[in-house]
Structure formats: structure tokens, C-alpha cells
N, C-alpha and C positions, 0 to 999 in steps of 0.2 A: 395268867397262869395261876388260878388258883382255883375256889367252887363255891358251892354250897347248895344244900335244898338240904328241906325239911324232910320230905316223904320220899326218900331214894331208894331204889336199887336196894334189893338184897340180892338181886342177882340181876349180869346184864351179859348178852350173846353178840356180837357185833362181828360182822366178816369185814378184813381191811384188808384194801388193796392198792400196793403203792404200787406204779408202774415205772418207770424210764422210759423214755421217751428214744424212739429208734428211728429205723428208717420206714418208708412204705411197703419198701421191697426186700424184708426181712425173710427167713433168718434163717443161718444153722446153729444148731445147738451143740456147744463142745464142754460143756462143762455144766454139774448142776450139785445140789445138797440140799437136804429133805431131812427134816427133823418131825417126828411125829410122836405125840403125845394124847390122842384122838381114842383110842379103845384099851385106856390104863388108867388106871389113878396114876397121882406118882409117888414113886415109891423112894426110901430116903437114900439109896445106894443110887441116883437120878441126879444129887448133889454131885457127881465128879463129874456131869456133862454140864455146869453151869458155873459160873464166876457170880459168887455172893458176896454181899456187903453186910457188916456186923451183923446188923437187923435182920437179914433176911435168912429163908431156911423151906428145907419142905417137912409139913408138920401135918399131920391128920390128912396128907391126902391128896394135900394140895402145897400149890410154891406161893410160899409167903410173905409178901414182898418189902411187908414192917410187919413191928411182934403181935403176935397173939394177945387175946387179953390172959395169959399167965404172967405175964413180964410187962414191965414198965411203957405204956402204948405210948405217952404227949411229948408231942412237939418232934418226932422221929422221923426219918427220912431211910430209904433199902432202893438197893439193884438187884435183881437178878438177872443176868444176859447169858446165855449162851455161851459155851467157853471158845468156840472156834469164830474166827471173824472171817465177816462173809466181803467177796470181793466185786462191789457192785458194779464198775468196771474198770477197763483195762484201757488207757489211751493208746499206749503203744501197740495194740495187738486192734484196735480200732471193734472192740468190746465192748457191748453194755448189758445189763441184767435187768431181768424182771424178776420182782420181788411179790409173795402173798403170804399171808398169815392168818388165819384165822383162833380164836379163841374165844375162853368164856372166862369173863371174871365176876367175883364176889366181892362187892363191896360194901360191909355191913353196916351201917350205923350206932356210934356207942355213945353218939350224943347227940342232942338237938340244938342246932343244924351240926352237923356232921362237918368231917373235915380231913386232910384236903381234899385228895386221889391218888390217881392213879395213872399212869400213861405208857403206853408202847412206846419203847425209842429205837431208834437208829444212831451210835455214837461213836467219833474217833477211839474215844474212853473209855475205858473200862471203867474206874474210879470213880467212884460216889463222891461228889463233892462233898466238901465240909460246912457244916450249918446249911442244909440244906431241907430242914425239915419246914412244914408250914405251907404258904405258899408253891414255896418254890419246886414241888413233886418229886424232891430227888433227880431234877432235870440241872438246874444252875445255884448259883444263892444271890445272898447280896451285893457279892464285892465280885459278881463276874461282870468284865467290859468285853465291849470289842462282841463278833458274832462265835459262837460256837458251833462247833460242829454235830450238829446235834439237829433229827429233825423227831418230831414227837406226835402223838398223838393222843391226846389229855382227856382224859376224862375228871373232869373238874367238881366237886360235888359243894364248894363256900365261894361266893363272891368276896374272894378278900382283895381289890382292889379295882381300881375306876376299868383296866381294861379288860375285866372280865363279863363276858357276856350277859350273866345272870347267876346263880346260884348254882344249879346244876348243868353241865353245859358238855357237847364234846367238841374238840376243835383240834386241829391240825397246825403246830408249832412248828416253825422253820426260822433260821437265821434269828435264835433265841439271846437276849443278853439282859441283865439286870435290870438296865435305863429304859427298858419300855419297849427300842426299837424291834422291827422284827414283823412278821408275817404270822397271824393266826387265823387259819380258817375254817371257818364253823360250821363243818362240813360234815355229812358221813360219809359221801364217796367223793374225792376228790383225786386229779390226774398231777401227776409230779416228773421233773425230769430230777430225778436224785443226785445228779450229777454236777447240779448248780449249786448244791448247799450240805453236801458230803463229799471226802476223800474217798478211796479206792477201792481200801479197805475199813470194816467196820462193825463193830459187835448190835446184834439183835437181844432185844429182852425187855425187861420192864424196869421202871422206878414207880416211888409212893414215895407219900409221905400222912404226917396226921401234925396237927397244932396243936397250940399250948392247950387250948379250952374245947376244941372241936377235934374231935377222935371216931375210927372208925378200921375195920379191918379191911385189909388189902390184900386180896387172895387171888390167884388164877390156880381156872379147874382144868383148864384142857388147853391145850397148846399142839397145833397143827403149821408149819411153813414150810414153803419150796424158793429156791431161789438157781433161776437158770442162768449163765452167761453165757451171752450168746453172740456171734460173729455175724455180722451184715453180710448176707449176699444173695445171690436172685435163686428164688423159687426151691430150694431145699431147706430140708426141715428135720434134721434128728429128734426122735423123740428123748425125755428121760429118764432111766430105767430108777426103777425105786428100790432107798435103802432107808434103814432105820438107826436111828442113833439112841441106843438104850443104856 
């Protein structure tokens, strides 16, 4: 969990698609939520549909997920998620969701090699860990044990330690903790049952972060997801009527 490359990204598009895993003989659909950010900039009254951390803000346009270069950038760590938590499923009602998101982020370079990223999460938490900046992308820090609830999708831009890929890197974090243990897959599509490595409920959105020497902006332009929960059963199928949350 961390990055690096010389020659990144000033801008990267990436569609991610996590699924849960159901039956064969799926589904009706009783329940959905649709957040669309796809044909607006965002605009700064866009701040009461999301839960921010110090650092984080929507500034020129876009949701900024650590500061701008007007303000103090090294060693900084930001969330921005969504303020409503999504309910990926339901045991009791014998429930499970499909999840998709698409977006576009900006991730600039304000040093050579750059530093750290960026990542999509899915998390019990709200709460920006503390000293979380550097490595650890606003996901964990150093003194987190034991697994989190937290499943991530990193875009890595400094190889700051032995299990990172390479330099620049994207990969898929699950059952994430300080000591190393844990699952990363270095993936761009890969298949998930969300239900083995998340609770029920759980907030959608991003973290970053930037290092003491290796600094870099952390911006998302566009922000697009759906997420249905859906009830197993043979051969019916509700469609989901679309809303907007502005």
C-alpha cells in the first residue's frame, strides 16, 4: 500500500466494478441508490452530501481529497465519502447488493517521484485515521492490528515498501492491517463477494494521502454509482427507477 513512478498520470479514467456474489437464479430488485456526479462539475454547496476530513474540500471544481498547492500539501492524509451508508446486504431478509462506480481522477505530480495516492474505499468508518498520511493512503496507519473493515482500491503512485508492486501500480486491498497481512490484487477487473470482508452497512468514497518528500494532488472530477439490493428468487426482475442526489 503505497506507489511511486516518475512519469504519471495527470489524469486517469478507470470503470470499477465490484460485484457480490448471489445466486444463479437471481433476482428481484427491492431497493436501490444512485448518486450521479457525471454531467456537473461540483459545486461547493455538493459539500453537504459528503462527510470530509480536515484536508479534504471541493475547490475549483472538483472533490479534493488532500490540499491543494495553496495550503501546506507533505505528509497529509483526507476522506471524502459519501454522507449516506450503503447497505450491501441484509442476512436476515436473505439480501445481497450489487455495487458499481465509475469515475475520473486527477492525480498531479508536485515532485519527482510523486507520492503517495489515491484509493476508492468501501468502509465501516467514517473517520480518517490518525497519522495516516504517506504510505498508508488515508486507508490505515501504523499502529492498526487485527483486519479492518475496509476493502480499497489503490492507486499507488511511490513504491514505499517490499509489498508494493512497483512504483506506480493499481491493486485491489481487502482484509487490510499494518503487519503486512491481507490480500492485494493487482487487478483492474476483478470479481468480489463483499460480504466476506465488510459489514452490512457501509460508507463509499475516497482517501489519499501525499509524504514527507514525495507530494502530489489528489482530485476526483466525476463521480458516477448505483448500488441495488436485491432479494434472491426465480426468474423476476424489478427494474431501478433513477434519482439524483445533488
Amino acid at each position: 500500500m503505497a506507489a511511486g513512478a516518475y512519469n504519471l498520470i495527470s489524469s486517469c479514467r478507470l470503470l470499477v466494478l465490484l460485484t457480490l456474489a448471489g445466486s444463479s437464479t437471481i433476482i428481484m430488485q427491492v431497493n436501490c441508490l444512485n448518486f450521479n456526479y457525471a454531467d456537473l462539475e461540483f459545486q461547493k454547496e455538493d459539500e453537504k452530501n459528503f462527510i470530509f476530513s480536515n484536508n479534504s474540500y471541493i475547490v475549483f471544481r472538483t472533490l479534493q481529497v488532500t490540499p491543494d498547492v495553496n495550503g501546506g500539501i507533505s505528509n497529509k492524509s483526507g476522506r471524502a465519502l459519501y454522507n449516506q451508508p450503503f447497505k450491501l446486504y441484509d442476512i436476515g431478509r436473505d439480501m445481497k447488493a450489487s455495487f458499481n462506480s465509475s469515475f475520473v481522477i486527477n492525480l498531479f505530480p508536485l515532485t519527482s517521484p510523486p507520492g503517495d495516492g489515491l484509493a476508492f474505499i468501501l468502509t465501516e468508518e467514517a473517520s480518517l485515521p490518525e497519522n495516516s498520511g504517506g504510505q498508508w493512503l488515508g486507508i490505515i496507519n501504523s499502529t492498526t492490528t487485527g483486519s479492518t473493515n475496509i476493502v480499497a482500491v489503490e492507486f499507488d503512485t511511490r513504491k514505499s515498501d517490499e509489498q508494493d508492486i512497483d512504483d506506480n501500480h493499481v491493486g485491489i486491498d481487502v482484509r487490510i492491517n499494518a503487519g503486512g497481512d491481507g490480500l492485494e490484487i493487482p487487478l483492474l477487473s476483478e470479481h468480489l463477494d463483499l460480504s466476506d470482508y465488510l459489514p452490512q452497512d457501509v460508507y463509499v468514497g475516497f482517501s489519499a494521502s501525499t509524504g514527507v518528500n514525495a507530494t502530489q494532488l489528489n482530485a476526483v472530477r466525476y463521480l458516477q454509482g448505483k448500488l441495488n439490493l436485491q432479494k434472491l428468487q426465480l426468474r423476476n426482475r424489478l427494474s431501478c427507477g433513477q434519482s439524483r442526489f445533488l
